[in-house]
Backbone as CSV, one residue per row, in Angstrom:
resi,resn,N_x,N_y,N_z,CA_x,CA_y,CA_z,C_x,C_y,C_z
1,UNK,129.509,87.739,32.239,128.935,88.314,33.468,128.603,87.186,34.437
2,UNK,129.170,87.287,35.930,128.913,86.061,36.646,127.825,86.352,37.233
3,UNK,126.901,85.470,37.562,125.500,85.351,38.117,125.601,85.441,39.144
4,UNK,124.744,86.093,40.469,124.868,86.214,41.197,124.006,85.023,42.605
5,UNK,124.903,84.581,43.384,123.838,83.520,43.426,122.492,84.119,44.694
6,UNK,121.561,83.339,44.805,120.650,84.020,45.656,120.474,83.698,47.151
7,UNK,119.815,85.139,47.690,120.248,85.086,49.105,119.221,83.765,49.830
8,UNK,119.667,83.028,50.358,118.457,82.337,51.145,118.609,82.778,52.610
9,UNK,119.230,83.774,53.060,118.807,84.448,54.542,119.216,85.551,54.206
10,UNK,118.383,86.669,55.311,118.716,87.625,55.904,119.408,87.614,57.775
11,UNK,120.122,88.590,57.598,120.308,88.581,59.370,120.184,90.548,59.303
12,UNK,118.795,90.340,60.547,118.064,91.925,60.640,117.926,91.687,62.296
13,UNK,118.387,93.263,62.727,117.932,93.601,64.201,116.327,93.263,64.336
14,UNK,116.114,92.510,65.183,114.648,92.890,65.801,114.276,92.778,66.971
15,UNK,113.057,92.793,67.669,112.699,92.801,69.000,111.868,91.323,69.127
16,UNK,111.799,90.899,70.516,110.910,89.655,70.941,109.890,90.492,71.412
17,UNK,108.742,89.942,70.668,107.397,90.429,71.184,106.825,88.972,72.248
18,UNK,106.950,88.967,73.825,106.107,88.010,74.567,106.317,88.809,75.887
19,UNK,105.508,88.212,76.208,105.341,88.386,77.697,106.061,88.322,78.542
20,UNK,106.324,88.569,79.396,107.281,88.684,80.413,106.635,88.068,81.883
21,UNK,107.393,86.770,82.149,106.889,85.959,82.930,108.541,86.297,84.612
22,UNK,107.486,87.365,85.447,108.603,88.034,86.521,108.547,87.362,88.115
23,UNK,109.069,86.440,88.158,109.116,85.496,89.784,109.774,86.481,90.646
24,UNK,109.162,86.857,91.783,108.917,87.546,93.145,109.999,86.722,94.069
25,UNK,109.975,85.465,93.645,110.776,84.475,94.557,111.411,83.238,93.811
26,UNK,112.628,82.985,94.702,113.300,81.664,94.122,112.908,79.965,94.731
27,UNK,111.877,80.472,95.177,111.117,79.322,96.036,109.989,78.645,94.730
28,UNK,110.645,77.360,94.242,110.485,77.278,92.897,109.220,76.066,93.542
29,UNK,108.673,75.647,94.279,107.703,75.130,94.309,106.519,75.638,95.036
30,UNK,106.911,77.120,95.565,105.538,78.053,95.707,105.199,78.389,94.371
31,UNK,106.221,79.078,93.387,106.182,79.554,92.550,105.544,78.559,91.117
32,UNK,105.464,77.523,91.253,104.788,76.546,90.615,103.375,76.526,91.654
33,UNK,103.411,76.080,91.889,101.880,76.212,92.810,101.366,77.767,92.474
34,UNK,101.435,78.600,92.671,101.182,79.628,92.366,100.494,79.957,90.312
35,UNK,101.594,79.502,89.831,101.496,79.472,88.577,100.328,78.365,88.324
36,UNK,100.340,77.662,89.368,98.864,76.183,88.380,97.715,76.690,88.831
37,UNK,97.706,77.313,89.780,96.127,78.057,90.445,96.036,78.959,89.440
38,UNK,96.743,80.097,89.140,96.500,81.012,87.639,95.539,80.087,86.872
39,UNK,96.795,79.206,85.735,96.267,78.482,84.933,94.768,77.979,85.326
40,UNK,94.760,77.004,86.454,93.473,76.697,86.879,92.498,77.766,86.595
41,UNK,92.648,78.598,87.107,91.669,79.857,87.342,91.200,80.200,86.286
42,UNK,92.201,80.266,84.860,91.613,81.117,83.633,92.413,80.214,82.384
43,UNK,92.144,79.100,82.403,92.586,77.982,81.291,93.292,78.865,80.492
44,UNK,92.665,79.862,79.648,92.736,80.322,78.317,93.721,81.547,79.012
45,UNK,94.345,81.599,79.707,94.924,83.217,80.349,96.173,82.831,79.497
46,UNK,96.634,82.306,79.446,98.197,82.303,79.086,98.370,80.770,77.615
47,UNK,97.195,80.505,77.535,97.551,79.268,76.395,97.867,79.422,74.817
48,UNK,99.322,78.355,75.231,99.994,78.642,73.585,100.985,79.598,73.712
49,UNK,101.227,80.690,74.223,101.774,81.883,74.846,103.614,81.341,75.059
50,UNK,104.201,82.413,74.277,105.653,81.968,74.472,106.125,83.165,75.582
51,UNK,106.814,82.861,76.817,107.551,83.950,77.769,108.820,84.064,77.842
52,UNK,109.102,85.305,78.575,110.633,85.416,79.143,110.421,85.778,79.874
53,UNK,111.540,84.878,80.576,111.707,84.206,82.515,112.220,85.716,82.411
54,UNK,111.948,86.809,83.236,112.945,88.159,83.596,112.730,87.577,85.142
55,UNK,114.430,87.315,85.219,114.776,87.360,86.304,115.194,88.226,87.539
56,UNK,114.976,89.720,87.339,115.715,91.043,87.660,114.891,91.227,88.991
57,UNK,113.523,90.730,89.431,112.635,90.811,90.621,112.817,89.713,91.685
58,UNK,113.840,88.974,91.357,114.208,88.169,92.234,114.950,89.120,93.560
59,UNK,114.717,88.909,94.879,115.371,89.333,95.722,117.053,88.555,95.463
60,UNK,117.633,89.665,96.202,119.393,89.923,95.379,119.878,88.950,96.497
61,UNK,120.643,87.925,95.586,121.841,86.891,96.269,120.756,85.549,96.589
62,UNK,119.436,85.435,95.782,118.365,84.213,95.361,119.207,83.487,94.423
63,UNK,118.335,82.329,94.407,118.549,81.694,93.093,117.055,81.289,92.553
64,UNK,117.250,80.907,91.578,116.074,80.093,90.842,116.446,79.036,89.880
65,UNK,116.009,77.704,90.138,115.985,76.818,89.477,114.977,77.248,87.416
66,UNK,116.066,77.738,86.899,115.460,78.150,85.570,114.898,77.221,84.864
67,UNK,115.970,76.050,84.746,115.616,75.279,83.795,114.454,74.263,84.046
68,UNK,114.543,74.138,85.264,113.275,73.714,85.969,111.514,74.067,85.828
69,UNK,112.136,75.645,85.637,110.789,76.422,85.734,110.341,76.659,84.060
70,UNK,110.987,76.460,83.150,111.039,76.610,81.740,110.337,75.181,81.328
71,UNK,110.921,73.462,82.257,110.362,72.765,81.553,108.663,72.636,82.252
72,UNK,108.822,73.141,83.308,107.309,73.121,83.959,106.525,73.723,82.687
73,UNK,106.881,75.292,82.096,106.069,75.557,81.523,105.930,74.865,80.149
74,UNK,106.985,73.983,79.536,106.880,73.542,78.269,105.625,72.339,78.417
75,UNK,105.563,71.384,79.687,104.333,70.393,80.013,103.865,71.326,79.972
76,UNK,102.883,72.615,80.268,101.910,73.009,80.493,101.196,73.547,79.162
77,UNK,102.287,73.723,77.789,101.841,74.145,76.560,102.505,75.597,76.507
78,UNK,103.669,75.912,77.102,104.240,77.384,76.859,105.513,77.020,76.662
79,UNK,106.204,78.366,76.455,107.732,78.030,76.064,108.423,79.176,76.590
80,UNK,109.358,78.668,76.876,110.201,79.521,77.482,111.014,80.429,76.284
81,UNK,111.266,81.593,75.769,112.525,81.906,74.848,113.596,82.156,75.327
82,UNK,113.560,82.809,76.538,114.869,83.003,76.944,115.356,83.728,78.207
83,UNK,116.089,84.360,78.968,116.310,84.877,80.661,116.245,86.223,79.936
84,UNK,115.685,87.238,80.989,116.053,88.573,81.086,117.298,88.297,82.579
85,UNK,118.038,88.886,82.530,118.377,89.371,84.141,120.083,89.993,83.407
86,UNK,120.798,90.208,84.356,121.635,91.132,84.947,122.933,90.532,84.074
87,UNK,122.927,89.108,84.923,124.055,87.870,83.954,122.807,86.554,84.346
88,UNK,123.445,85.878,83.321,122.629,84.265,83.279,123.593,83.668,84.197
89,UNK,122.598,83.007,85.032,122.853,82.140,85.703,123.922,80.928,85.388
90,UNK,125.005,81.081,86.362,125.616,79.449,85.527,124.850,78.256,85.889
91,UNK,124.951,77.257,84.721,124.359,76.303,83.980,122.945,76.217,83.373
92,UNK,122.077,77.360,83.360,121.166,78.051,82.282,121.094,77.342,81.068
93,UNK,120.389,77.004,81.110,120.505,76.326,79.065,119.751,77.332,78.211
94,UNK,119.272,78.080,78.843,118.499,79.239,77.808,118.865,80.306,77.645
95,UNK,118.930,81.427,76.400,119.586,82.286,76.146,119.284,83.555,77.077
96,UNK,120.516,84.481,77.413,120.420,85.098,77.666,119.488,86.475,76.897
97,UNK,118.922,87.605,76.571,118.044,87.830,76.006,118.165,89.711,76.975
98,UNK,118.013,90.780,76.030,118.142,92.084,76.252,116.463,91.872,76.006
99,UNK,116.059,93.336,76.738,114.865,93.818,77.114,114.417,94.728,76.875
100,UNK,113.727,95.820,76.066,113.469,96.819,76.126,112.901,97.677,77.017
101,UNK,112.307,96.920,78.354,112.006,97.401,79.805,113.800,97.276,80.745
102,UNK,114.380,98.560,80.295,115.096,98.578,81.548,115.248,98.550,82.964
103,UNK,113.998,98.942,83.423,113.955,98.870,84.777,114.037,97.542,85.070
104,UNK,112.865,96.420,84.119,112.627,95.205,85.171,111.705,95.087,86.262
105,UNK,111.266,96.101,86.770,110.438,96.224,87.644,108.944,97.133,87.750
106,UNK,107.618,95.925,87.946,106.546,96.546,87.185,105.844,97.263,88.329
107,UNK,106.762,97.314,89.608,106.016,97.710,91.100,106.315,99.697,90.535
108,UNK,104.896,100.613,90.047,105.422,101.595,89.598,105.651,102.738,90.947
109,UNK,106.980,103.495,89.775,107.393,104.101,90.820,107.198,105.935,90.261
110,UNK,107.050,106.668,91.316,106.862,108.361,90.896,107.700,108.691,89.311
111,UNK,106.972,109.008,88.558,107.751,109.307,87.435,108.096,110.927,87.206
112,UNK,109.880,110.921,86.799,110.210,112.153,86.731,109.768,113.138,85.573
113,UNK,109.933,114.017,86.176,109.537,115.156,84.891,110.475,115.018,83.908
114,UNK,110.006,115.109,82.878,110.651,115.127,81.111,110.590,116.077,80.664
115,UNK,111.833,116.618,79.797,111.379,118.105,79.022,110.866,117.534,78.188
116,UNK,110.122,118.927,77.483,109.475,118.625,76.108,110.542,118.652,74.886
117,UNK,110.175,117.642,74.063,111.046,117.320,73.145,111.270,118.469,72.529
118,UNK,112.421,118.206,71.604,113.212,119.410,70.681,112.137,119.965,69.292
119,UNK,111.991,120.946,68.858,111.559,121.349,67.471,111.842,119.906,66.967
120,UNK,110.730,119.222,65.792,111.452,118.876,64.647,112.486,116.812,65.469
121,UNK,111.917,116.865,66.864,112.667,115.567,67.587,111.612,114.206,67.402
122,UNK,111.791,113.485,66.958,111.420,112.434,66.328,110.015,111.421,67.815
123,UNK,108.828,111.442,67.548,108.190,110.860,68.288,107.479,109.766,68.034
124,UNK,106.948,108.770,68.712,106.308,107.468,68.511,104.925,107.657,67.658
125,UNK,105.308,107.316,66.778,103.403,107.360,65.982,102.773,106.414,66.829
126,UNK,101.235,106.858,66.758,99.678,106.307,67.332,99.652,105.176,65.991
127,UNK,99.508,104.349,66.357,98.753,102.978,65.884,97.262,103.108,65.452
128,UNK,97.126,103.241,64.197,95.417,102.875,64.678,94.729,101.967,63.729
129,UNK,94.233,101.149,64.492,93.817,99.734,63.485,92.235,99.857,63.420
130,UNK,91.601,99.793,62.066,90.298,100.188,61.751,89.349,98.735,61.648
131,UNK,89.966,97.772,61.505,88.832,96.342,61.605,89.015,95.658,62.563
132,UNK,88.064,94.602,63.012,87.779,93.836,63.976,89.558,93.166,64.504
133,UNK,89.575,92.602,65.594,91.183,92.243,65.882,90.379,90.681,66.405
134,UNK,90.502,89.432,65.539,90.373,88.128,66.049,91.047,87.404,66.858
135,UNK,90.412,86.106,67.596,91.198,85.217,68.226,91.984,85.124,67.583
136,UNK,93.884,85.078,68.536,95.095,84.867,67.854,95.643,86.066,67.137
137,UNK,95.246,87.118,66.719,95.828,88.081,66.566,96.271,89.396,67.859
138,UNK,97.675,89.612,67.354,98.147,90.555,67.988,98.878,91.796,67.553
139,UNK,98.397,93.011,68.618,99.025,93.910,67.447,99.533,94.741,68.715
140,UNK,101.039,95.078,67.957,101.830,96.492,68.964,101.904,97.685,68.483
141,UNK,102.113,98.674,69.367,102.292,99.569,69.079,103.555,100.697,69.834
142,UNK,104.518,100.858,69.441,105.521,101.237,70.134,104.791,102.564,70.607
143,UNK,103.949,103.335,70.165,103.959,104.486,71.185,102.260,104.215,71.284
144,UNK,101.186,105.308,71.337,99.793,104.700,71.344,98.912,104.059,70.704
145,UNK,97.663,103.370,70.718,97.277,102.808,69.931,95.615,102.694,69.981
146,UNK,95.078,102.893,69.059,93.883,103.352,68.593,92.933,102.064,67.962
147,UNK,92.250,101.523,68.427,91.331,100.330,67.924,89.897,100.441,67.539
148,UNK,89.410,100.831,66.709,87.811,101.324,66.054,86.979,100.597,65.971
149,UNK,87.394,99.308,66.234,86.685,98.189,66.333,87.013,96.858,67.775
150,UNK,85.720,95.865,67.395,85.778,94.815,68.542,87.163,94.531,68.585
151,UNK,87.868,94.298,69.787,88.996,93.454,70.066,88.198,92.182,71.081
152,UNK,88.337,90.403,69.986,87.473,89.657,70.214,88.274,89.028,71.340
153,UNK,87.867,87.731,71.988,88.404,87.283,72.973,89.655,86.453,72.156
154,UNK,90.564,86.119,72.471,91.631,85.614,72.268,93.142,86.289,71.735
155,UNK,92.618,87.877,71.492,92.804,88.472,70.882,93.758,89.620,71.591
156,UNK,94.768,89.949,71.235,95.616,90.773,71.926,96.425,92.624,71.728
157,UNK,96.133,93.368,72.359,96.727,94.522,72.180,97.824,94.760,73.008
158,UNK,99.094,95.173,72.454,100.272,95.901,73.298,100.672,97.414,72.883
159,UNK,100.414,98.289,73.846,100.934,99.695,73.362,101.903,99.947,74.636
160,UNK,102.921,100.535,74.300,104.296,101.532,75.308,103.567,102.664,75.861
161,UNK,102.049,103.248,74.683,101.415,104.231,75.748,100.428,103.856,75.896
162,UNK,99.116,104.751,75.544,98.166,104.363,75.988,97.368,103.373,74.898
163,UNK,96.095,102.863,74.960,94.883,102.302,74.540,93.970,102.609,74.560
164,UNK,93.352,102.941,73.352,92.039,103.191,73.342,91.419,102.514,72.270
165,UNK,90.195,101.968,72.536,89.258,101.165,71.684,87.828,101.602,72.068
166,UNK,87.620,101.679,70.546,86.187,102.310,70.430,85.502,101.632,69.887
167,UNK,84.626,100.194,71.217,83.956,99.082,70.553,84.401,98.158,72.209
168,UNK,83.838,97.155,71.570,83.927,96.264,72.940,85.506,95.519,73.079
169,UNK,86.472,95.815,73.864,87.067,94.867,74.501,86.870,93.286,75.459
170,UNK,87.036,92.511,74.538,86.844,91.313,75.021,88.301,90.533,75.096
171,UNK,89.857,90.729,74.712,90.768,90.096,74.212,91.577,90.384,75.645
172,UNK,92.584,90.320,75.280,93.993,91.608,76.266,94.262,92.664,76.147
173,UNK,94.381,93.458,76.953,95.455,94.746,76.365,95.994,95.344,77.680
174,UNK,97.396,95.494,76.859,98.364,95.581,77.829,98.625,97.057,77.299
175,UNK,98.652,98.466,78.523,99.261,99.323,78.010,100.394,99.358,78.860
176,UNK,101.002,100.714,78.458,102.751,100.862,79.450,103.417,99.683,79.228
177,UNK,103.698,99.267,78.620,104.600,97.988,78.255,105.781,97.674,78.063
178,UNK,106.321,99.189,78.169,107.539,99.450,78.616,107.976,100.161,79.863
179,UNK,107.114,100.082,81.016,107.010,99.978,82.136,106.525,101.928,82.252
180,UNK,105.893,102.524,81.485,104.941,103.585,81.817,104.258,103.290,82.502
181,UNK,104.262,104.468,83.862,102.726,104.081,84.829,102.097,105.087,84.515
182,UNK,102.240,106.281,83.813,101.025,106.381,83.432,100.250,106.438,82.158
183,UNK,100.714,105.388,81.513,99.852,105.160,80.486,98.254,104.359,81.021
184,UNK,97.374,104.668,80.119,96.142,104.146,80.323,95.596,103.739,79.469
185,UNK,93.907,103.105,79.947,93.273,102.082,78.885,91.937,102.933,78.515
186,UNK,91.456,102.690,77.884,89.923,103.784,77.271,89.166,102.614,76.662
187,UNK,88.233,102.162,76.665,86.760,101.545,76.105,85.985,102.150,76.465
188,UNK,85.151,101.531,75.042,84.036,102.002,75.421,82.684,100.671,75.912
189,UNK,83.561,99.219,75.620,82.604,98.578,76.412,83.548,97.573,76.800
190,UNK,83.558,97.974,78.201,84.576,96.468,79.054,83.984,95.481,79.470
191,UNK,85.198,94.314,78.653,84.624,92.885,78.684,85.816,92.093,78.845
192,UNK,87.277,92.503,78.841,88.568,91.963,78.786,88.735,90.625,79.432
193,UNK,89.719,89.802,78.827,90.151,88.944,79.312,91.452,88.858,80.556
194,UNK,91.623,90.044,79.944,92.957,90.795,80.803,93.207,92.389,80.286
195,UNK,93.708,92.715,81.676,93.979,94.518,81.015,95.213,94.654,82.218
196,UNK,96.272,95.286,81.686,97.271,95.429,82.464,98.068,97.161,82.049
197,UNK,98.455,97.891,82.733,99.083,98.638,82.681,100.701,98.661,83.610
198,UNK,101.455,99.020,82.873,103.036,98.925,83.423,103.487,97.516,84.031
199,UNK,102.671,96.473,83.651,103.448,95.090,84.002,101.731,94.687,85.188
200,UNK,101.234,95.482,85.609,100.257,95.295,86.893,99.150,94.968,85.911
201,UNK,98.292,93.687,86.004,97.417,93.407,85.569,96.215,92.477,85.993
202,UNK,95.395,92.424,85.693,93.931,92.348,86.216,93.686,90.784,85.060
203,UNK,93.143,89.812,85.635,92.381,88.748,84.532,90.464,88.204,84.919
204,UNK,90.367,88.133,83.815,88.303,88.125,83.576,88.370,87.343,85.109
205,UNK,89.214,86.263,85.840,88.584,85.497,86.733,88.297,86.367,87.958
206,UNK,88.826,87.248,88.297,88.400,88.448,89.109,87.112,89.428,88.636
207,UNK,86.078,89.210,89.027,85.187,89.711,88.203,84.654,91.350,88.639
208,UNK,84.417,91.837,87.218,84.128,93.389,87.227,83.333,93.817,88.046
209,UNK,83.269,95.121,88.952,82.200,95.694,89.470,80.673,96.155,88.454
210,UNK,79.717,95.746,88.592,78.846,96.074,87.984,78.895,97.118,87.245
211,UNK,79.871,98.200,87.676,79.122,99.698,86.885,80.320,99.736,85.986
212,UNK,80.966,98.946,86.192,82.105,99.133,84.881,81.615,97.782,83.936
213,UNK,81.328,96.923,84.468,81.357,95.986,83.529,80.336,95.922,82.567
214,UNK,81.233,95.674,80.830,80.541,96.083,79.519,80.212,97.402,79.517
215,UNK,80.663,98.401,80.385,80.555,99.888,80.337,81.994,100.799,79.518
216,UNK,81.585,101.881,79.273,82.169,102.126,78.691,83.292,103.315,80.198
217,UNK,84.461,102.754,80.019,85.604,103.026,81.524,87.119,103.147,80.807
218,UNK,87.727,103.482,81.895,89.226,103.357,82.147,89.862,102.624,82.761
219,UNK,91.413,102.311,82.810,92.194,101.948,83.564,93.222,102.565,83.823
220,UNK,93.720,102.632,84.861,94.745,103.248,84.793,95.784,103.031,86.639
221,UNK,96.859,103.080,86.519,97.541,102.931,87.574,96.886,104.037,89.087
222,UNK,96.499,102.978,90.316,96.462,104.110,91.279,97.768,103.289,92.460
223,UNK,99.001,103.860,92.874,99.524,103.636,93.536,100.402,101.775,92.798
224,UNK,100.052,100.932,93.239,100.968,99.483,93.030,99.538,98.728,92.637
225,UNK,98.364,99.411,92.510,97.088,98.615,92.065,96.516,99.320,90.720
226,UNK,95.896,98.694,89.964,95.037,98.956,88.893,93.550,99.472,89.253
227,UNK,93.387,100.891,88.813,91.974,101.630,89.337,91.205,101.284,88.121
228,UNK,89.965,100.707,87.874,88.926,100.758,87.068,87.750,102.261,86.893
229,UNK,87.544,102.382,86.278,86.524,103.607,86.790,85.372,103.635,85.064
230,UNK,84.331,104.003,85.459,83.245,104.102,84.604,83.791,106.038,83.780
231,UNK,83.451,105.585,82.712,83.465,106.973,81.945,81.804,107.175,81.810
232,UNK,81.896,108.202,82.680,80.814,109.145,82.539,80.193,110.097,81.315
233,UNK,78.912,110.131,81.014,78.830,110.757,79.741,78.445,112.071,80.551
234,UNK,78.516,113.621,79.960,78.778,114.400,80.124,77.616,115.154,79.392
């Protein structure tokens, strides 16, 4: 009987879980200036953090210096993985890279009516994570997602729908993440470092209106801006 020898790899479909870093313009030294005032603003907003350049918000027949803008971010402590856009740019050194946001574009727009799914048609399970979520941890959730506990500062949530945490938000959380505008956010005590819905997002250096802040509120898309609002007890 011949032995079989053993596997030392697998090759499996999967997805890139990062952020999506989307330039407005090919004007690559606003767009650096722009990017160091961020950083400035909120040290900890983006540190350590690996992105993809999606190039698809560039106004049509631009260019952008990629490789340029990839090593800016590697001095700064980030990394580039790879281009979203249409075709890669010739002479690109970084991989081209599919998206699970087809649109590309986080400016939201009227969403059409959907039928209701079929008897028995397969839907996104709710996420729901029952202990504390620490600095450096991150957790997704392809359809909603349910948090029973603190989400601490450093600490990150991604759901495609909505968010809800029942406990203090202090970390990120990103809902609509696959470019839903109307998915939304639920705490019950806002303290975020960031909260973004459909790509549009808000960071701690903009500071909360009193009646939301450490209150227990929402978020949710109004028009091309992020509405905050206090949840009222009843």
């Amino acid at each position: 009987m011949t032995a079989r020898k053993p596997t030392l790899f697998d090759l499996r479909s999967g997805g890139i879980d990062a952020l999506h870093l989307s330039p407005r313009t090919d004007d690559l030294t606003a767009l650096l200036q722009a990017l160091q005032q961020r950083l400035d603003g909120a040290p900890e907003f983006l540190s350590g953090e690996s992105l993809v350049i999606d190039l698809r918000r560039i106004p049509e027949g631009s260019s952008l210096d990629v490789d340029a803008l990839a090593a800016w971010l590697r001095d700064h402590g980030l990394r580039a993985l790879g281009v979203v856009a249409d075709a890669l740019p010739p002479g690109v050194r970084l991989p081209l890279l599919h998206s699970q946001d087809r649109r590309g574009d986080a400016t939201p727009q009227p969403a059409a009516a959907e039928p209701a799914p079929a008897a028995g048609a397969p839907t996104q399970a709710t996420l729901v994570i029952e202990r504390p979520l620490r600095s450096g941890q991150r957790v997704y959730s392809a359809g909603d997602l349910i948090v029973l506990d603190v989400v601490s500062h450093g600490a990150e949530i991604i759901a495609a729908g909505h968010i809800h945490v029942y406990a203090a938000l202090r970390g990120r959380a990103l809902a609509g993440a696959h470019g839903d505008t109307s998915a939304r956010i639920f705490c019950s005590c806002l303290e975020p470092e960031l909260v973004a819905v459909a790509g549009v997002y808000r960071t701690a250096e903009a500071p909360l209106p009193p009646e939301v802040a450490g209150q227990a509120a929402q978020i949710r898309l109004d028009g091309d801006a992020l509405r905050i609002e206090a949840l009222r007890k009843r």
